[in-house]
TORGU-292185 format. One record per residue: x, y, z of N, C-alpha, C, O in turn. Coordinates in steps of 0.2 Angstrom, whole numbers, plus 2048, in hexadecimal, padded with zeros to 3 digits. Example, Ala and Ser with C-alpha at 12.3 -4.5 7.8 and 13.67 -1.06 7.14 Angstrom:
2
8427E482783E7EA8278427F08278477EF82A/8407F58238447FB824840800827843806828/
end
This chain:
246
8047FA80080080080080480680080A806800/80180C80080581380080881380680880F80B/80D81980581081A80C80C81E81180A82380F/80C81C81780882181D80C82781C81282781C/80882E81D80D83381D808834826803832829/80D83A82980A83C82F80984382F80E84782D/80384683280284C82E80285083680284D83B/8028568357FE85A83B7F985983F7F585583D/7F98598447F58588487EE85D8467EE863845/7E88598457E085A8457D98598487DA85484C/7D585B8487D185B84D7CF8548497D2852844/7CA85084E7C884984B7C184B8467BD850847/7C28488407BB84783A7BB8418387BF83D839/7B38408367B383A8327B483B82D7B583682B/7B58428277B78438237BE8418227C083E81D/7C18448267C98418267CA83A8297D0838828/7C683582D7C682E82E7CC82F8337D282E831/7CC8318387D083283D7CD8318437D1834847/7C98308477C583084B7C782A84F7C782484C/7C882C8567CA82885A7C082385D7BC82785F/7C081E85E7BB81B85F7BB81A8687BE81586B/7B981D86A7B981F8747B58158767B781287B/7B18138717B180A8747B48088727B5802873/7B980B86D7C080386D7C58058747C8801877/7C680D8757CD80C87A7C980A87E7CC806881/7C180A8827BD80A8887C08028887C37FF88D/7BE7FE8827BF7F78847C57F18827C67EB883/7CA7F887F7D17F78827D77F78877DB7F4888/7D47FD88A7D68008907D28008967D580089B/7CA8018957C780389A7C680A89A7CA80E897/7BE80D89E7BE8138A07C18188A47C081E8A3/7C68148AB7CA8198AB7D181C8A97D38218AA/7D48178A57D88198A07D882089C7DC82489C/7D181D8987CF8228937CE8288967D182D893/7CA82989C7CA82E89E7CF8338A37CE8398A5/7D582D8A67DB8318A77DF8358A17E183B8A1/7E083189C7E38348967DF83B8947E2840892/7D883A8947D78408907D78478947D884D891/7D684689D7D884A8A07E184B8A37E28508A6/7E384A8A37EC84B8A27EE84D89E7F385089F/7EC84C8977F084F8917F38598907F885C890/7EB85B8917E88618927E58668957DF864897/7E686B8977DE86E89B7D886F8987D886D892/7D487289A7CD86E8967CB8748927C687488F/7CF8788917CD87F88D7D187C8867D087F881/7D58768857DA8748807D686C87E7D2868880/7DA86D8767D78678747DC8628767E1865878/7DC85B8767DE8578777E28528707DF84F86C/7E88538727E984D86E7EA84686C7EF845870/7E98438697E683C86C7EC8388697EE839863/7EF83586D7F583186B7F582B8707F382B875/7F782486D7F581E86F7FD81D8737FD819877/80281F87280581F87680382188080281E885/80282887E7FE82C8867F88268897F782588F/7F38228847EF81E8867F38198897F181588D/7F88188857FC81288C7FF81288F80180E892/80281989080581D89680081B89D8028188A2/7F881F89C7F581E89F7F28188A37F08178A9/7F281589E7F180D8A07F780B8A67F680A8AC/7FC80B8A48028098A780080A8AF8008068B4/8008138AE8008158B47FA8138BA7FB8158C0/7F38108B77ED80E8BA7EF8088BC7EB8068C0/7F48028B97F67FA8BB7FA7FE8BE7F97FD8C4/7FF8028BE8068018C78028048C98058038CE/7FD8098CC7FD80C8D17F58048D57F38048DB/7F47FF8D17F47FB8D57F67F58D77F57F18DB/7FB7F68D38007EF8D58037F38DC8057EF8E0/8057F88DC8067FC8E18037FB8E68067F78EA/7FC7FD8E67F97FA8EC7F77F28EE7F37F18F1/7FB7EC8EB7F87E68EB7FE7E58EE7FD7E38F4/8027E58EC8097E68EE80B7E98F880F7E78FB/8067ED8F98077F29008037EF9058047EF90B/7FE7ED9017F87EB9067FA7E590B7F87E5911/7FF7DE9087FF7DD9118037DF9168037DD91C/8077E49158097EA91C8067EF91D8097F3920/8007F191D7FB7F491D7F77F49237F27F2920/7F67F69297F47F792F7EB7F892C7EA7FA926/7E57F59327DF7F892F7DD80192E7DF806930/7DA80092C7D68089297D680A9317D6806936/7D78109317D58159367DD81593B7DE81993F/7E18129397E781193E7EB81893D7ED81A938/7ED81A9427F08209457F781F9417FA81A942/7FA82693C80082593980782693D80882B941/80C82393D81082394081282A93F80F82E93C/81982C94481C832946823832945827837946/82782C94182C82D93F82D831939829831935/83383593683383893283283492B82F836926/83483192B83182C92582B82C92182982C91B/82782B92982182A92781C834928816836928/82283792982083D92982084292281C847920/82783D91C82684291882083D91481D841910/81F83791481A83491181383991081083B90B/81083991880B83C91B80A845916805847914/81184891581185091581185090B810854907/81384A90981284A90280A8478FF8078478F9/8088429067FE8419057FB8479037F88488FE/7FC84C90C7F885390B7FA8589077F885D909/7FF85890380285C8FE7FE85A8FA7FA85E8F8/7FF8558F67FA8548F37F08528F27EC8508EE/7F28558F97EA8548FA7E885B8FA7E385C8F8/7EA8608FB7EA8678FA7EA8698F47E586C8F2/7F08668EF7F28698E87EB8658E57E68698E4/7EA85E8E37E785B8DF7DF8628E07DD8668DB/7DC8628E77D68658E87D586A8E67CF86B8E3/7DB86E8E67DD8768E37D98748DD7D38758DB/7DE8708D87DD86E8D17D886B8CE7D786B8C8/7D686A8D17CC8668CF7C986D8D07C78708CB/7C98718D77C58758D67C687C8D27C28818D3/7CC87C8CF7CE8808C97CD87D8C17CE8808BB/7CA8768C27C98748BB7D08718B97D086E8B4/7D68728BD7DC8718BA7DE86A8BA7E38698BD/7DA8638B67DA8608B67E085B8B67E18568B9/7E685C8B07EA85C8AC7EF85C8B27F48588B2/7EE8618B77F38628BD7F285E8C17F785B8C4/7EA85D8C47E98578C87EB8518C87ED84E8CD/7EB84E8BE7ED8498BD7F68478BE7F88418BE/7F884D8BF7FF8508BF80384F8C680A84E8C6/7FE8508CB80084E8D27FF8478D48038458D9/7F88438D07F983E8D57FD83A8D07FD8348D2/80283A8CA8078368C780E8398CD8138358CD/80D83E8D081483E8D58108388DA8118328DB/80C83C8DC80C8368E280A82F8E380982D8E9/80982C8DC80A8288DC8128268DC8148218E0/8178288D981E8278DA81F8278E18228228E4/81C82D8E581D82C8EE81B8258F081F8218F2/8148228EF81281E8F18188178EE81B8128F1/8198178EA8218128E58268128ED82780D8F0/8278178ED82D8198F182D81B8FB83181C8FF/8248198FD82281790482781390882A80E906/82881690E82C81191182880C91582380D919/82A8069138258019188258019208227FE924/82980492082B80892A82480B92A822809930/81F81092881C813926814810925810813922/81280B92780C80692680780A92580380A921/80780F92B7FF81292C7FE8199287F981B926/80781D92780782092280481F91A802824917/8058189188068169137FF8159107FD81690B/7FC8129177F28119147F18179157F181990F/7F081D9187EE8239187EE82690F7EA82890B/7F782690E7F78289077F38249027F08278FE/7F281E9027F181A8FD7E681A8FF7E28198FB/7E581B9027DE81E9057DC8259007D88258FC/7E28299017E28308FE7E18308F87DD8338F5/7E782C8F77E58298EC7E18288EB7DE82B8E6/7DE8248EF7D48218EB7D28268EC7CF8278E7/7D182B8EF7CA82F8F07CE8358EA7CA8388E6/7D48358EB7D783D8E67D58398DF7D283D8DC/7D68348DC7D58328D57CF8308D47CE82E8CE/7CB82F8D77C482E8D57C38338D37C48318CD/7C28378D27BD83D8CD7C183C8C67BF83F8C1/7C78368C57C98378BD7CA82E8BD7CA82C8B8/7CA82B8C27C98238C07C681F8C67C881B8CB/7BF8208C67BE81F8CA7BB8168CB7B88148CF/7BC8148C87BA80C8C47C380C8CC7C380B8D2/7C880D8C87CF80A8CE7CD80E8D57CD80A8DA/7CA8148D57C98178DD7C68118E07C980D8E4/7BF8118DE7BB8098E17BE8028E27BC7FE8E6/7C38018DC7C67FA8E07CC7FC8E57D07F88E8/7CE8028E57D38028E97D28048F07D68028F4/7CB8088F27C98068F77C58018FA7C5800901/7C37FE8F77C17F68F67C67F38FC7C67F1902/7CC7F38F67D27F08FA7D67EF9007D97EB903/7D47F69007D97F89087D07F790C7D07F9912/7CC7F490A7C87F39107C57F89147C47F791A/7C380090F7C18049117BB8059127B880390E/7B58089187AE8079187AB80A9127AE80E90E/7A580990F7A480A90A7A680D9057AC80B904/7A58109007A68118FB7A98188F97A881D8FC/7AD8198F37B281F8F57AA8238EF7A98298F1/7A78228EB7A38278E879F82A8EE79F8308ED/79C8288F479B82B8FB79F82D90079C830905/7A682D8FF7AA82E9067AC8359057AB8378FF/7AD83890A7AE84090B7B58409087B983B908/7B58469037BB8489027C48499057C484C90B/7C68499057CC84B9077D084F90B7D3853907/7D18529117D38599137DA8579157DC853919/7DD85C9127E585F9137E686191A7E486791B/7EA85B91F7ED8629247F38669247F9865922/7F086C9267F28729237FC871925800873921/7FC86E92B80386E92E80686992B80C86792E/80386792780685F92480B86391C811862919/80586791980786C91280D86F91381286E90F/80E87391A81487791A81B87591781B86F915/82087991782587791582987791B82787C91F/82E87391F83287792783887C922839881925/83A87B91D83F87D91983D88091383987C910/83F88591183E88890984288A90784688D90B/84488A90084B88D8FE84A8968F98458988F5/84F8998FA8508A08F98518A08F485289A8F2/8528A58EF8598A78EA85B8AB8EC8578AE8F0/8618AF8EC8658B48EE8678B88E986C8B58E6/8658BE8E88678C38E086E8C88E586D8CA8EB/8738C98E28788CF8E48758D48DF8748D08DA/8748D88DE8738DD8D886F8DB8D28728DB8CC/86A8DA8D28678D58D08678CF8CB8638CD8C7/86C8CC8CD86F8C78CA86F8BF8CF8718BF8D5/86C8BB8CC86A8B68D28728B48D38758B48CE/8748B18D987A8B08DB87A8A98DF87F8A68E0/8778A88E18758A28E786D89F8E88688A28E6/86B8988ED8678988EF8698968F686E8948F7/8648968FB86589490285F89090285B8908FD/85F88E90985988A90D85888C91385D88B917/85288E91685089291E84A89091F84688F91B/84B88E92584488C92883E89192683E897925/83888E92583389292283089992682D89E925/83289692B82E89D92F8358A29338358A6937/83C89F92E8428A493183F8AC93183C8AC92C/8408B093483F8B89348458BB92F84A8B792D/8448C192D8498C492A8508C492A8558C5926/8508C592F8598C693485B8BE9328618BE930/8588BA93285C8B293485D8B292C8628AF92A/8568B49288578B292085E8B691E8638B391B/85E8BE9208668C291C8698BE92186B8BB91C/86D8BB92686F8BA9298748B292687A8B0925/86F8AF9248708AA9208748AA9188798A7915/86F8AF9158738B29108788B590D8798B8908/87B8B59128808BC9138848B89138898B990F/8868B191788A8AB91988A8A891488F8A3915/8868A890C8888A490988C8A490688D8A9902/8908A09058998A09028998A38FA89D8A78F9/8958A08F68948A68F18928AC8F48978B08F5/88F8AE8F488E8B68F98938B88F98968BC8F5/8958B58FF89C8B790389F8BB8FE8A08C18FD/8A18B38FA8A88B48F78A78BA8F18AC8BB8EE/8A28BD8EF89F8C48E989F8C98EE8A18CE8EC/89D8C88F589E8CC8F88A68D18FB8A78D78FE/8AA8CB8F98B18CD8FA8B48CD9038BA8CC905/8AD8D09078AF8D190D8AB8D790E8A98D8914/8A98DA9098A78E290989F8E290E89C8DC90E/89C8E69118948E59138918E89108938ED90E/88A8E490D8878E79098858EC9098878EE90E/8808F090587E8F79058788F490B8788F4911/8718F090586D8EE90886C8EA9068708E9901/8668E69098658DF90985B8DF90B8598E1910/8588DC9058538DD90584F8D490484E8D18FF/84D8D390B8498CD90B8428CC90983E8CD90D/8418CA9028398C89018368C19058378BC902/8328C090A8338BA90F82F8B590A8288B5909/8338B190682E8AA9048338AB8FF8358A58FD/8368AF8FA8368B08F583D8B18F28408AD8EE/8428B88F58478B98F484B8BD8F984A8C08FE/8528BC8F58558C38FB85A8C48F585D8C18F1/85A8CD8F685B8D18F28618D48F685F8D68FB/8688D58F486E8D78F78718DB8F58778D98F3/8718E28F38758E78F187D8E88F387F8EA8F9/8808E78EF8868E98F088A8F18F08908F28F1/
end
C-alpha cells in the first residue's frame, strides 16, 4: 500500500476518518483510564490530544498504583490506627496533606491536568513509603482513593474495598489537610548582591529578619563578593528574597 505520511495535528472528523472510538479504548483500557488520560493531558479550556502512547502511560499508571497497594496491604495496621511519630513516617504524613491541599486547590479551580499531576508524585511517595511507617502508609493510601475518585473512580472503590474501609468512597467525606502537616520547617532564599542572583540559603520558616540577613551575610559566596566590605543595605522580602546592596 501507499506510504503513511503523518500530518499536523487535527481536530477529530469523520470526513477526515480520524476519529478516536471512546468504546474501543473504554473496552481496551477501561473507564478510568480513558478518563485519566483525557483529563491529564490538558486543561479544560484546551483541546486534547489523543495519542495511544499517553493511553498507555495512563494505563500503566492505574496497574502500579495497585500493585502498590496489593503489595502494602499485609503491613497495614486496621483503618482508624493512629499514625506514627517517627520522622519517617512524618515526612510520609506532610507529603499526604500536601497533597491533599494541592489536589483540592485544583479540582476546585478546574485545574484538572494539575490534580492529575499531584497524585502521579504521590504515588512515587507511596513507591518509596517506609514500611517503619504502617499507620502512615494506610492514612496515605486511604488519601489516594478518596483524591482520585473524581478522575478513576472504578480503582478509588476497589482500593478502598481493600484496605477494608467502612463504606464506600462515592459517600465518604472528603479529605482535609492539616494545616501544620502543609508547612514547610525550612524554605529556601535566593540571595541578589546588586541585583544579580548570587546564592541560595535555607532558614527556618518562621526565622525573623535579623536571623534571615544574618544568615545571608555568612554565605561563603556572599562573603567572598563581599570581600570583607559591610553592605550598604540589606533588604529582606520574608518567603521570597534577600536583596544586598553593595
Amino acid at each position: 500500500g501507499a506510504p503513511v505520511a503523518v500530518g499536523p495535528s487535527v481536530k477529530m472528523s469523520k470526513s477526515r476518518k480520524n476519529v478516536v472510538d471512546p468504546e474501543r479504548i473504554i473496552a481496551d483500557y477501561g473507564a478510568d483510564v480513558a478518563r485519566w488520560f483525557m483529563l491529564s493531558d490538558s486543561p479544560p479550556e484546551r483541546d486534547v490530544e489523543w495519542t495511544a502512547a499517553g493511553v498507555e502511560g495512563a494505563s500503566r499508571h492505574v496497574q502500579r498504583v495497585w500493585r502498590l497497594l496489593h503489595a502494602a496491604l499485609p503491613g497495614l495496621p486496621p483503618h482508624g490506627s493512629a499514625p506514627e511519630d517517627g520522622a519517617e513516617a512524618l515526612a510520609l504524613r506532610r507529603a499526604t496533606h500536601k497533597t491533599i491541599a494541592g489536589v483540592t486547590a485544583d479540582i476546585e479551580g478546574f485545574a484538572f491536568n494539575k490534580a492529575v499531576a499531584r497524585l502521579y508524585e504521590f504515588a512515587n511517595a507511596l513507591a518509596r513509603a517506609p514500611e517503619a511507617a504502617p499507620a502512615a502508609r494506610r492514612e496515605a493510601f486511604e488519601a489516594f482513593a478518596l483524591l482520585t475518585a473524581p478522575m478513576t473512580p472504578h480503582l478509588a472503590e476497589e482500593m478502598w474495598a481493600a484496605l477494608g474501609c467502612p463504606g464506600i468512597v462515592a459517600e465518604a467525606r472528603w479529605p482535609v489537610a492539616d494545616p501544620a502537616l502543609t508547612r514547610d520547617d525550612t524554605i529556601r532564599l535566593a540571595v541578589q548582591i546588586n541585583g544579580k542572583r548570587r546564592a541560595e540559603i535555607e532558614v527556618a520558616a518562621d526565622a525573623d529578619a535579623a536571623a534571615v540577613e544574618a544568615l545571608a551575610l555568612a554565605d561563603p559566596d556572599v562573603a567572598r563578593i563581599l570581600g570583607g566590605a559591610a553592605p550598604r543595605k540589606v533588604i529582606v522580602v520574608p518567603g521570597r528574597i534577600v536583596n544586598v546592596v553593595a
